[in-house]
C-alpha positions in Angstrom: 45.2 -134.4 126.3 43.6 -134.8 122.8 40.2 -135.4 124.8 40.3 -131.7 126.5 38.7 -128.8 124.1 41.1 -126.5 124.1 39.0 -123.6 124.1 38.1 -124.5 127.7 39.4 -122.9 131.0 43.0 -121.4 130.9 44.6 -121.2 134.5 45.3 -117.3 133.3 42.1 -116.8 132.8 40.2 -117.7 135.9 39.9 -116.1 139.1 37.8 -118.8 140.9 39.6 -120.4 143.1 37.5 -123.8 141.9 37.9 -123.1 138.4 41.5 -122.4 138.3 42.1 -125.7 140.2 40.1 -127.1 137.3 42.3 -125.4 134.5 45.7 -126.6 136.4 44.5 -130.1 136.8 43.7 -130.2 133.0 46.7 -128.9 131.9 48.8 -131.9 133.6 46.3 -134.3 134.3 47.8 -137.2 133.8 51.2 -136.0 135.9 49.0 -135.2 138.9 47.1 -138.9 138.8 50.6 -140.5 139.6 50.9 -137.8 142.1 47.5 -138.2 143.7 48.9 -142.1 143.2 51.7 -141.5 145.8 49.4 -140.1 148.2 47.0 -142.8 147.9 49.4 -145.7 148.5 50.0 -144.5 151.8 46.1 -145.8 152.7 47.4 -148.6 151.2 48.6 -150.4 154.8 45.7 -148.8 156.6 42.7 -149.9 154.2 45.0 -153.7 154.6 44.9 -153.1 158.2 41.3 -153.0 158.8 39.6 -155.4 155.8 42.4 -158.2 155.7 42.4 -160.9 159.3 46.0 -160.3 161.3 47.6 -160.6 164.4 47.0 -157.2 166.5 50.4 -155.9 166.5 50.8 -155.7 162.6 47.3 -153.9 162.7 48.4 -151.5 164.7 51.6 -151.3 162.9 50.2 -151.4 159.6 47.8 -148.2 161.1 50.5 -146.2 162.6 52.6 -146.2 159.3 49.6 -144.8 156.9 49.0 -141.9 159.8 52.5 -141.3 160.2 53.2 -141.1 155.7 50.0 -139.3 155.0 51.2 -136.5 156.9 54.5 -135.4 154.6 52.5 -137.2 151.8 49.9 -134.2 152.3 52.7 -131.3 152.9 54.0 -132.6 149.2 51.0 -132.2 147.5 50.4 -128.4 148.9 53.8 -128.1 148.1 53.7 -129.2 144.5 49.9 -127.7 144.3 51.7 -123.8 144.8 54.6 -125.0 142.3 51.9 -125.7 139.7 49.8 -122.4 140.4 53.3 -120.7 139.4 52.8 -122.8 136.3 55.8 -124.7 137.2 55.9 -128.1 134.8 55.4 -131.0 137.4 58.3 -134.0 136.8 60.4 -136.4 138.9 63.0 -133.7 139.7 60.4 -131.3 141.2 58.8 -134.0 142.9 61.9 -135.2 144.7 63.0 -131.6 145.5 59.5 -130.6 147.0 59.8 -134.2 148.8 63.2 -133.2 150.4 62.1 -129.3 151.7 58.3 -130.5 153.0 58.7 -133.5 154.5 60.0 -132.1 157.7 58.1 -128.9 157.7 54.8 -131.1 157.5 55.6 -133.4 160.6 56.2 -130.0 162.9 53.3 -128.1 161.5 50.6 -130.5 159.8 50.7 -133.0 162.0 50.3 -131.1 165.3 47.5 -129.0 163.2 45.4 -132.4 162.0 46.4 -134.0 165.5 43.6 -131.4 166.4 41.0 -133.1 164.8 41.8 -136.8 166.8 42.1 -134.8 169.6 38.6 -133.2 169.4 37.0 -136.3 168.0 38.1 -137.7 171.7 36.7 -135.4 173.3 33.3 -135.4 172.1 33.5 -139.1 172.1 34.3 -138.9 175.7 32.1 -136.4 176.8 29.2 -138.4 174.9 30.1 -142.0 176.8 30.0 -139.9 180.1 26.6 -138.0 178.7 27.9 -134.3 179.1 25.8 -132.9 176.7 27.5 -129.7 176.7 31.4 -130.5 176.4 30.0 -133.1 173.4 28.4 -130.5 171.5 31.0 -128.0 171.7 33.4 -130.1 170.6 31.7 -131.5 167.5 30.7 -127.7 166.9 34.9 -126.9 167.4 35.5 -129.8 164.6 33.1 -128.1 162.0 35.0 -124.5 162.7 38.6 -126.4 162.3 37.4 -127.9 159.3 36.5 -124.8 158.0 39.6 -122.9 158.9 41.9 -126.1 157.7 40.9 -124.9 154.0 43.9 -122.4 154.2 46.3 -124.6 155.8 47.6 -125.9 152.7 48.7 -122.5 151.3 50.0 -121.1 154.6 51.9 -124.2 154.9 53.1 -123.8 151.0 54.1 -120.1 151.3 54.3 -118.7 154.5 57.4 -120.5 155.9 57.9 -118.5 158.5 55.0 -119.5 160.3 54.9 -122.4 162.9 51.8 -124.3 163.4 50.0 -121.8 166.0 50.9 -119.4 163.4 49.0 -121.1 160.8 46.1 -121.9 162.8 45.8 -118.3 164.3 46.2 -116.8 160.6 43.5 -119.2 159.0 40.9 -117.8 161.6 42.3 -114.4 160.5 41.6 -115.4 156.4 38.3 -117.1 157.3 37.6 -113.8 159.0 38.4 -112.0 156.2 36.4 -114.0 153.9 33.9 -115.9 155.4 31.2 -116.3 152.9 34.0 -117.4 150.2 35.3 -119.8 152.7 32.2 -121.8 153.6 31.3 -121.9 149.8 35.2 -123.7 148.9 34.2 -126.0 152.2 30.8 -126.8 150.8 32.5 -127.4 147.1 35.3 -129.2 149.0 32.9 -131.8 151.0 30.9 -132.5 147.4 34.6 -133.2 146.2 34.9 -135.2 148.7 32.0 -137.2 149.2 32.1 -138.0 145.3 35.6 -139.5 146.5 34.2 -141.8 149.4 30.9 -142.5 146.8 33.8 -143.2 143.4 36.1 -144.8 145.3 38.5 -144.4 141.7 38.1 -140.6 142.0 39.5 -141.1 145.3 42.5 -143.1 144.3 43.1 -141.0 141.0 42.6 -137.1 141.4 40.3 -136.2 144.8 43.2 -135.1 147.2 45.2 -133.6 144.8 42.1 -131.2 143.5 41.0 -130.5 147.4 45.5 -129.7 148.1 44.5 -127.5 144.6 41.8 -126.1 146.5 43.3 -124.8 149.3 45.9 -123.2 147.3 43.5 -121.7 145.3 41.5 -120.5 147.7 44.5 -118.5 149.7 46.1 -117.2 146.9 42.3 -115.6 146.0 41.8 -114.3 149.4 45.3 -112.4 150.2 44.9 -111.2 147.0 41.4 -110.2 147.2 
């Protein structure tokens, strides 16, 4: 990009897991906004579902499909993330491939792991209606931890293949263990990301996933290492 300085951040070069996603996403910047594109269009039938009038049915429809595709959509994007870490040139080919060996992999690990999240968003829900002050706060305090811990999801999920979900989940309490003061400081950094997302709803649609996937990647690759 003739607009990037290129005395600015090499990949090589930096060791922070937020300023290495930085130096990837500059070097193919303009590959990874058609991939952050692709993850975006799956919203595409949800945000329709909720803003435009129709018939329940096709809500619902319209609802299940985005919740359903965001889940392999996700699994590519860690998956092509870790391919460009290895400084692997991103193209259709790649893309493709990583499509073929993630998409199931991310329905029998990702989706039971962010399945978590609905389920304990019921829960306080429920326990709030019935006024359980207890079982509500615990549970809201359970979906701050997995929030946490879901920051190494996406590189368990990109190189340890072994692992089944409760794998992943039990190891990600092992790395935020490990690490815990880097951990919470890539959450904080990933919760600005995002809320400049939500605010820019552009950012959103052009790079935000694909820098919080980066993130993640970053961030356990910096960890087992460290």
């Amino acid at each position: 990009m003739s607009f990037f300085d290129d005395s600015g951040p090499r990949p090589e070069e930096e060791r922070s897991p937020v300023w290495r996603s930085f130096a990837l996403v500059k070097d193919q910047l303009e590959r990874l906004i058609l991939v952050n594109l692709l993850w975006a269009l799956q919203c595409a039938p949800l945000i329709a579902a909720w803003v435009f009038e129709m018939p329940p049915w096709l809500r619902l429809l319209l609802t299940l499909y985005s919740v359903v595709a965001l889940i392999p959509a996700t699994g590519l994007l860690f998956g092509l993330t870790e391919q460009l870490s290895q400084g692997v040139p991103l193209d259709k080919d790649l893309v493709l491939d990583c499509l073929k060996e993630t998409w199931k992999p991310s329905l029998f690990k990702l989706l039971p792991l962010y399945s978590l999240f609905g389920l304990l968003g019921w829960a306080a829900y429920a326990s709030g209606q019935q006024g359980w002050l207890l079982p509500d706060a615990l549970a809201r305090l359970l979906v701050l931890l997995l929030a946490v811990v879901s920051l190494y999801w996406g590189g368990l999920f990109a190189l340890r293949e072994d692992l089944a979900f409760t794998g992943m989940l039990a190891q990600s309490v092992r790395l935020f263990w490990r690490r815990p003061g880097r951990t919470l400081v890539m959450a904080l950094v990933s919760l600005l990301t995002l809320l400049l997302g939500v605010v820019s709803i552009a950012g959103f649609f052009l790079i935000v996933p694909v820098l919080l996937a980066l993130y993640q990647v970053q961030l356990y690759h910096s960890v087992v290492k460290g």
